[in-house]
N, C-alpha and C positions, 0 to 999 in steps of 0.2 A: 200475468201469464208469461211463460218465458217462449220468446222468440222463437220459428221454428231455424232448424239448423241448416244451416247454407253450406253444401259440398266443397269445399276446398281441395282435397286432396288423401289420397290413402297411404298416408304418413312416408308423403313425399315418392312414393313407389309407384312404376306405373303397373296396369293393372294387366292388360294384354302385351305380348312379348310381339317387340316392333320385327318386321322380317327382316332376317339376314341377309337382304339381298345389298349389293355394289350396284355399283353404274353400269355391271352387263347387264341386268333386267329392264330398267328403262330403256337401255339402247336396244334390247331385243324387241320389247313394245313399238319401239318407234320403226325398226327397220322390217317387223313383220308387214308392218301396216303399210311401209309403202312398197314393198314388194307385192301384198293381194291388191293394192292400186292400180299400181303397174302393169299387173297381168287382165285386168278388166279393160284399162286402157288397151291395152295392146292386142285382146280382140275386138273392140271395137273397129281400133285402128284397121286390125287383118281383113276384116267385113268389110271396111271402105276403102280399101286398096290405098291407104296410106303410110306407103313404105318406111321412111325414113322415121315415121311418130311409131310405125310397131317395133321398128330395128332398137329405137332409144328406149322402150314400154319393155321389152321382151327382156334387154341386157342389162334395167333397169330391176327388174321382179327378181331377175338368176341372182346378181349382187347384191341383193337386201336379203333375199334369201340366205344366201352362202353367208352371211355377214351377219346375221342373225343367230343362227344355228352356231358360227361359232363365237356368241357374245353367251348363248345359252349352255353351251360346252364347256366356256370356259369358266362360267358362274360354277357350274356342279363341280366340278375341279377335274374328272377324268371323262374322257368321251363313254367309256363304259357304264356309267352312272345312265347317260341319255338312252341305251340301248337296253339296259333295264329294267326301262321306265316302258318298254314294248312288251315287253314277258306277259302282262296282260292288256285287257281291255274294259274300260269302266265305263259304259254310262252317263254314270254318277258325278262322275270324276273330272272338272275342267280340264284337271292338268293332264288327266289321261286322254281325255281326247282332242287337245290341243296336241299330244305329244302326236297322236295320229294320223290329224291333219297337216301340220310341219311334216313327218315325213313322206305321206303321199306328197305335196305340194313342191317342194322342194325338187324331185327327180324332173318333175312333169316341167318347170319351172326352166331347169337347166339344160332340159333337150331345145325347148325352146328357143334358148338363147345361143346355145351351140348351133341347132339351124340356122339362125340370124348369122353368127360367124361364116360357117360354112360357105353359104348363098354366096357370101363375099369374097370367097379366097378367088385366085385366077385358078382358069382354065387349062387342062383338066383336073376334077378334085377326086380323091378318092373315093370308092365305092362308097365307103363310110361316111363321108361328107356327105353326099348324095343321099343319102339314106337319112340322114339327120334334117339335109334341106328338106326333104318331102314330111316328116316328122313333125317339123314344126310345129304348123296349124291344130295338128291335133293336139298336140304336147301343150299349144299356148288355150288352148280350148279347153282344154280338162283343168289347167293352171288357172282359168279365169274363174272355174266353173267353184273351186275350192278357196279362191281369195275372198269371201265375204265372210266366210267361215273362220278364215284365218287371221280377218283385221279385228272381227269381232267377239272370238272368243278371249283374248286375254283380255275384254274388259269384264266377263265372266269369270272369270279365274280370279281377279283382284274383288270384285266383288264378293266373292263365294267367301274371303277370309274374315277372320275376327277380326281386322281391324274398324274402326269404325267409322270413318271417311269415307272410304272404299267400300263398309256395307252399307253406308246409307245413300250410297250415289248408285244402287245395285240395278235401279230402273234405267237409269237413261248412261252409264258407262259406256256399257258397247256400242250405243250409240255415237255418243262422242268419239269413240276409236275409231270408228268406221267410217264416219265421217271425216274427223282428221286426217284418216289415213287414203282416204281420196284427194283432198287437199294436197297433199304432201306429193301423190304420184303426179297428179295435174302438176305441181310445179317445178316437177324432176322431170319431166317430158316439156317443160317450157323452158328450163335452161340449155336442155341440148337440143332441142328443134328447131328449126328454121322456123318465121312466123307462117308461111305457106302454109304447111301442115299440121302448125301447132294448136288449132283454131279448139278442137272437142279436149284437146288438154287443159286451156284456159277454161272452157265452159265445165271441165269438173272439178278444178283447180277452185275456182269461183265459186259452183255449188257445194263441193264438199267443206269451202273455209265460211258460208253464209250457214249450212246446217252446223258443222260445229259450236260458233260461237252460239248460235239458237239453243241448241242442249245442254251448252255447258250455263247458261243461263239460267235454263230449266231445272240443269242440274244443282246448281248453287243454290237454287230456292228451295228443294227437296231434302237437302241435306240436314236442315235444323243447325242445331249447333256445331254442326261436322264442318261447315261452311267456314267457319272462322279459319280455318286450317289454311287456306286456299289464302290468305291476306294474312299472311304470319310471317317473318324473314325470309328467309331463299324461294318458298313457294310462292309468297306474293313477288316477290321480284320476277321470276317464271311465269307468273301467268302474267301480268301486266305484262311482258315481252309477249309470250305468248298473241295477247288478243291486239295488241300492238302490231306487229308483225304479220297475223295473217287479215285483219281487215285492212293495212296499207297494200301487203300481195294483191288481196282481190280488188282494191280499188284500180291499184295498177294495171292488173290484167286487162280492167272493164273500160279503162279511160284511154290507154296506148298499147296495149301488150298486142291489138292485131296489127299496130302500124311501125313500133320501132323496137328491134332483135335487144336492144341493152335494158330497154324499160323491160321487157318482156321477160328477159334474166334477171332481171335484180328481183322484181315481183315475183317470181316462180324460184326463185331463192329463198324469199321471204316467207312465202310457203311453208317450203319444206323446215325453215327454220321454227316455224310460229308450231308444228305441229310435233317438232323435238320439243320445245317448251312446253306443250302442254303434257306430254306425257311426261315430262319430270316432273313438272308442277303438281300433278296429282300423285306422283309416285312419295314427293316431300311431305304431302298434304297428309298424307296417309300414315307415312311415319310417323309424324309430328303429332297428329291422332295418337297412335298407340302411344307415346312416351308420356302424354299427358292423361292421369286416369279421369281426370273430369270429362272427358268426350266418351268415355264406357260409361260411368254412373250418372250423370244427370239425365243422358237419355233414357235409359235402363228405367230410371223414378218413375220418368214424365208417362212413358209407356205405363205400368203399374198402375200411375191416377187415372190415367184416361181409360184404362180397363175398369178401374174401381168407379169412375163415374158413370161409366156405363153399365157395369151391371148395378148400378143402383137406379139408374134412369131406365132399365129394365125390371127391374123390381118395385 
């Protein structure tokens, strides 16, 4: 009998077209997520009358924001392009309503962080100041209210595409973003706060880097053959820093980050660093998927047999 045929390749060509994206889509991935952290952070903070952690949570959410929005600007090539993309409203559509929650999120995000300013100038401020300090609260409130929406839909959006890395991690992605991106604002709020009031930073710092590495676990196991992708050149180097990086963070936080201000920086560094790595490490992962056609067809097959076995195990 002759041997059945082993997939190799579709005559060297890949078979899904890898996305055009640069290094502004990762960076927007990573700087949305800690900007919706940051604005949770920072009403928590406002609830508990802890000043100095909503002042660094508030100024922290407006600059991931701002810094996002122009990684995602500059990816399209003209700002007209992003304002476009509002002409309607889809549903359906990740990117359309990613586009929608970025710009609600983003105003609400920056009054915020302008009343933080404000509060601060010397005495007397303008009307306008004034208006902006009372503003706040609400501004960081609505901002908090819209950041879970916003860590978590671009893992929706990368899920949604034909790559197949990124569709077969379609269950637990957002997870992982959302997670991560707790992570990341816990330890953007522990580099700049005093350990006094850094205490509910570390505690989400801590839980958002103990659920990540949980789902990306999970997710690794979910993936099938998509998984190899994650342990291939640049991405394994990424994620090994990656899970590197934020279980030294969380050890850090949990062993000295409440007793000394430099441990407490460098772990809330390591954070924010561990959860840039993972969102490139799956952004590589992804690509690396599409250029190789063997992660489209052998899963494709295996799907196929295990319908044909089952409808014959139902017949």
């Amino acid at each position: 009998m002759v041997p059945s045929a082993t997939f190799a390749s579709y005559y060297g060509r890949p078979i899904v077209k890898a996305a055009p994206w640069e290094v502004d889509i990762p960076a927007y991935l990573f700087l949305g997520g800690l900007a919706a952290g940051s604005s949770l952070l920072a009403a928590g903070a406002d609830l508990g009358n802890l000043s100095e952690l909503r002042r660094v949570a508030r100024v922290g959410a407006a600059a991931g924001a701002a810094a996002g929005a122009a990684a995602l600007i500059h990816d399209l090539g003209k700002p007209m392009r992003f304002l476009n993309m509002m002409r309607t409203a889809k549903p359906t559509s990740p990117m359309s309503v990613g586009t929608w929650i970025l710009a609600a999120y983003a105003p609400v995000a920056g009054v915020a962080a302008a009343g933080e300013i404000a509060a601060m100038l010397p005495r007397p401020v303008p009307i306008a100041g004034r208006l902006l300090a009372l503003g706040a609260r609400p501004a960081g409130l609505v901002a908090a209210l819209l950041g879970p929406a916003l860590a978590a839909y671009t893992g929706v959006l990368l899920s949604n595409t034909a790559t197949p890395a990124w569709h077969a991690a379609r269950r637990e992605l957002p997870f992982v973003f959302a997670s991560s991106a707790a992570a990341s604002a816990g330890g953007l709020a522990m580099v700049a706060t005093g350990v006094a009031q850094a205490a509910p930073a570390r505690r989400m710092g801590v839980g958002g880097a103990a659920a990540a590495l949980a789902m990306e676990w999970r997710m690794e196991r979910s993936m099938g053959l998509s998984a190899e992708t994650l342990h291939l050149g640049k991405a394994k180097r990424l994620t090994d820093a990656s899970r590197a990086l934020t279980m030294g963070g969380a050890l850090g936080a949990i062993l000295f980050g409440g007793r000394n201000r430099r441990v407490a920086q460098v772990s809330g560094a390591a954070l924010v660093a561990g959860s840039l790595c993972t969102r490139l490490a799956i952004f590589e992962a992804g690509q690396e998927s599409a250029r190789d056609p063997r992660y489209t067809v052998v899963p494709q097959r295996q799907r196929l047999e295990r319908r044909a076995e089952a409808s014959a195990d139902r017949g």
